[in-house]
C-alpha positions as CSV (number, residue, x, y, z in Angstrom):
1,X,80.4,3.7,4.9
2,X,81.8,6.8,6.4
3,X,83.2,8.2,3.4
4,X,80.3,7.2,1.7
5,X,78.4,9.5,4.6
6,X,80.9,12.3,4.2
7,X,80.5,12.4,0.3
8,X,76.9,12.7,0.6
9,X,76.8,15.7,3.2
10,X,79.6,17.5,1.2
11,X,78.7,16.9,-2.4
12,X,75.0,16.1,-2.2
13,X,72.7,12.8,-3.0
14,X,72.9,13.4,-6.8
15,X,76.4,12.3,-7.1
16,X,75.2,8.8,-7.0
17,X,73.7,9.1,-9.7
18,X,76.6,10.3,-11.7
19,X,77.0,7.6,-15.1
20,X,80.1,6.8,-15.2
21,X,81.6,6.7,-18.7
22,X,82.4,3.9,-20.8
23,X,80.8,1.5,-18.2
24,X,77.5,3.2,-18.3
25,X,76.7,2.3,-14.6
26,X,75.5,4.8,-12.0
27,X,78.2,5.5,-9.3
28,X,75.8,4.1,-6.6
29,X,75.3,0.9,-8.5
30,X,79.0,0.4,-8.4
31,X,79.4,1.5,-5.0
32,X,76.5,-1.7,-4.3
33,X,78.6,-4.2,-6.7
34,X,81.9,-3.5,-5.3
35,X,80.3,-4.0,-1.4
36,X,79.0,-7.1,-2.6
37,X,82.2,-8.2,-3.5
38,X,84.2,-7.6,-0.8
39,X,81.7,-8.1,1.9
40,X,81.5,-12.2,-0.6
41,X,85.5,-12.4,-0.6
42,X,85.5,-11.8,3.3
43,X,83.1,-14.2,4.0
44,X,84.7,-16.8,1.8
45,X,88.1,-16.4,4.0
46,X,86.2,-16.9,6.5
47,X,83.9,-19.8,6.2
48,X,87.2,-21.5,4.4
49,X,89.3,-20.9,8.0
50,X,86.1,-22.1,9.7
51,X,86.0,-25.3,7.7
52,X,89.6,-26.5,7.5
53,X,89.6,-25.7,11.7
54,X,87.1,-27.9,12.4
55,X,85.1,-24.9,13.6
56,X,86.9,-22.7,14.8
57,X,87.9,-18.9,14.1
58,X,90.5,-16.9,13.5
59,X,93.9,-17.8,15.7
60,X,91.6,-21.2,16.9
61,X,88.8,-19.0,18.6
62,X,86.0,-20.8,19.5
63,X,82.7,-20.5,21.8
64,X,83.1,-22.6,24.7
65,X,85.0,-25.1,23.0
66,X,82.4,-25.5,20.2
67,X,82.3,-24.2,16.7
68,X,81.9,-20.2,16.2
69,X,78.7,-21.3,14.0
70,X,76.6,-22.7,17.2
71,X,75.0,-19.1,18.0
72,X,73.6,-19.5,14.4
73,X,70.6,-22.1,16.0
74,X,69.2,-19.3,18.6
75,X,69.7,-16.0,16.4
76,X,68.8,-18.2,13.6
77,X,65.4,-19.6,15.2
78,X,64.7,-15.4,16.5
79,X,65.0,-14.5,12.9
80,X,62.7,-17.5,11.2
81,X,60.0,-16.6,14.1
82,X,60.2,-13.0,13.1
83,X,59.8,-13.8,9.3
84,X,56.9,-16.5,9.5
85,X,55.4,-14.1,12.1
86,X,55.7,-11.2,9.6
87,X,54.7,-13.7,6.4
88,X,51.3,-15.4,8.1
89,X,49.8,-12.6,10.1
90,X,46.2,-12.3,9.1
91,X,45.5,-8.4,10.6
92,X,49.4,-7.4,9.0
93,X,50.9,-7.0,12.6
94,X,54.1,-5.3,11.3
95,X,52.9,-3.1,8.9
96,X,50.7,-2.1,11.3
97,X,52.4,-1.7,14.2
98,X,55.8,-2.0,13.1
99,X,57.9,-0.1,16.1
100,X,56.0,-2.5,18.7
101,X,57.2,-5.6,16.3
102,X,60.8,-4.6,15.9
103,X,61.8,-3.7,19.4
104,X,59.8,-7.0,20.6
105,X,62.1,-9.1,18.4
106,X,65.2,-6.8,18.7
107,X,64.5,-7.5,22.7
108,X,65.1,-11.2,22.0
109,X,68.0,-11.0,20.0
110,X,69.7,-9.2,22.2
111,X,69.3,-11.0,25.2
112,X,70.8,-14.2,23.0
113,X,73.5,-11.5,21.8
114,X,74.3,-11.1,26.1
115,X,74.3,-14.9,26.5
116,X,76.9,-15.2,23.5
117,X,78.8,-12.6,24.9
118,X,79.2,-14.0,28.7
119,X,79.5,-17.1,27.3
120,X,82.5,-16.5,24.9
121,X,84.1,-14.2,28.1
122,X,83.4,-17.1,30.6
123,X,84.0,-20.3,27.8
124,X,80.8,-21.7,29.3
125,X,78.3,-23.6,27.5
126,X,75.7,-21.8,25.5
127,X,72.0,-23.4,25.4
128,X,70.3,-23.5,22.0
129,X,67.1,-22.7,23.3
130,X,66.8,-19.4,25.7
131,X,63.5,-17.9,27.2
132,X,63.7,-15.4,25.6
133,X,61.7,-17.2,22.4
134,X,58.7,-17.4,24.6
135,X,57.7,-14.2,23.5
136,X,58.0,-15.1,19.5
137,X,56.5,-18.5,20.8
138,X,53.7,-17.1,21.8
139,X,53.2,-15.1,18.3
140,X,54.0,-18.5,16.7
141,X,51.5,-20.7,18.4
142,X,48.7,-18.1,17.9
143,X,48.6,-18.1,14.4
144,X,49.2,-21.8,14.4
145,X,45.9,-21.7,16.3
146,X,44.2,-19.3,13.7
147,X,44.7,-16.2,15.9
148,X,42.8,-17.1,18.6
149,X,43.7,-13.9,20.3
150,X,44.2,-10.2,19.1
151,X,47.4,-10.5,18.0
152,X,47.8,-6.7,18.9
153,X,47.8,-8.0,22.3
154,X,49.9,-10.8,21.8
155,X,52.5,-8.6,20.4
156,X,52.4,-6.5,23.6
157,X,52.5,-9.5,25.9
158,X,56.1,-10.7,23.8
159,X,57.3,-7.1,24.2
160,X,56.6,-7.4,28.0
161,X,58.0,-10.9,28.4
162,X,60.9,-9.9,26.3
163,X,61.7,-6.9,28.2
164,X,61.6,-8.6,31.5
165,X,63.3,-11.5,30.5
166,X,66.1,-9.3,29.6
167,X,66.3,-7.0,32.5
168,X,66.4,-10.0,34.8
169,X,69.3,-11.5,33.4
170,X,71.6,-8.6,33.4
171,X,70.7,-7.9,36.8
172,X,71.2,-11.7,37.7
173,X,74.8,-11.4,35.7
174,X,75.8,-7.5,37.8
175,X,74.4,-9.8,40.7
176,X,77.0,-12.8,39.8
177,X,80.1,-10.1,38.8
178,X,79.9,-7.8,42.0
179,X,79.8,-11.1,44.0
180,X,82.8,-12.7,42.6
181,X,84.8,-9.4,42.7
182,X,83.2,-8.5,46.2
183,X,82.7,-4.4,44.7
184,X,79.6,-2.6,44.1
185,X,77.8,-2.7,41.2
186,X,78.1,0.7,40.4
187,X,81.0,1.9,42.1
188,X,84.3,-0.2,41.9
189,X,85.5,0.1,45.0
190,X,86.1,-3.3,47.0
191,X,84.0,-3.6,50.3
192,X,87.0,-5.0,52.3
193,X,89.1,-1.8,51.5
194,X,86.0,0.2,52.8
195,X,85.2,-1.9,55.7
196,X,88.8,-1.5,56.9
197,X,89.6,2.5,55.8
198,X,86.0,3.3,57.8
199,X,86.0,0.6,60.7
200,X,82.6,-0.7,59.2
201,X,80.7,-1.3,56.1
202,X,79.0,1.6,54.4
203,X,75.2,1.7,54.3
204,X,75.0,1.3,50.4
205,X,72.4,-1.7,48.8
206,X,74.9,-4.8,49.3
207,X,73.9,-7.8,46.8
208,X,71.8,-10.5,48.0
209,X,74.7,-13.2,48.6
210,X,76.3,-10.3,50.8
211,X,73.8,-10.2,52.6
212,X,73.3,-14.0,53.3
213,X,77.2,-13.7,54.5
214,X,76.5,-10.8,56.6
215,X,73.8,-12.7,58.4
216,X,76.0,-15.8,58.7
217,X,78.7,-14.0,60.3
């Protein structure tokens, strides 16, 4: 793709559609074909390896001890919501308000995205369902229900939900990390090396469980 971006500043958009001779294809229609092949043979490889391991990935990986295709049932749900949604809306919600739509949905695939990613660091289990699909949910249900409520105003109640949803669980997860590490959340500096190169604890925002401990002692 970069050289692809670099030809295009330095030569111009109109080499694309350069014929190429004897084939009688444009270059850009080769340039499609041939990342249509590789992008096929790569998958192949890997959906083979996948198979034959029982799933797992490359060198064995796995997520939590399951198959690297689990995360397909959340995304996968996210993405059907966001089609039917798109499909079955009577007042054309994302043509209409397409931005609002798109950073609603992207809100809840990236908060599935986080739990993938703490999940694989942590080999915890990852649920199917996440909270997160509330806010598509509620799309869902009311068209199910033959839009019994502006959907303009549902959409902005899943952007809301969505957005909270996710700030609250990456600060619940900075909350769980500076805890187990005992340091700051944004300074890495361990509060027992402070407390003992100062004689007492500094007056920065301490997490919640800190402060339970300070209390206790």
């Amino acid at each position: 793709m970069i050289v692809v971006y670099i030809t295009t500043s330095v030569v111009g958009h109109d080499i694309w559609a350069f014929q190429v001779p004897l084939i009688g294809y444009e270059l850009k229609h080769l340039m499609i074909i041939s990342s249509i092949a590789v992008t096929t043979l790569s998958m192949s490889e890997s959906f083979s390896i996948i198979l034959l391991e029982g799933g797992a990935g490359k060198n064995g990986s796995t997520i939590a001890g399951t198959s690297v295709l689990s995360p397909v049932i959340p995304i996968g749900t996210i993405l059907v919501m966001a089609y039917t949604i798109y499909k079955k809306s009577a007042t054309h919600i994302f043509e209409n308000h397409p931005c609002l739509y798109i950073i609603a949905f992207g809100l809840a695939g990236a908060k599935v995205t986080n739990k993938l990613v703490v999940a694989h660091m942590t080999k915890s289990a990852m649920s199917m369902l996440d909270s997160s699909m509330i806010g598509p949910g509620m799309l869902f249900l009311n068209q199910y229900f033959n839009t019994i409520l502006d959907e303009y105003l549902v959409l902005w109640l899943c952007l809301l939900w969505t957005l909270v949803d996710l700030c609250r669980y990456s600060v619940f997860v900075c909350v769980q990390i500076c805890d187990y590490m005992d340091i700051y959340c944004f300074k890495i500096t361990s509060l027992e090396k402070e407390k003992n190169g100062r004689g007492t604890l500094s007056s920065r925002p301490v997490t919640r469980s800190q402060g339970r401990k300070k209390k206790v002692n």
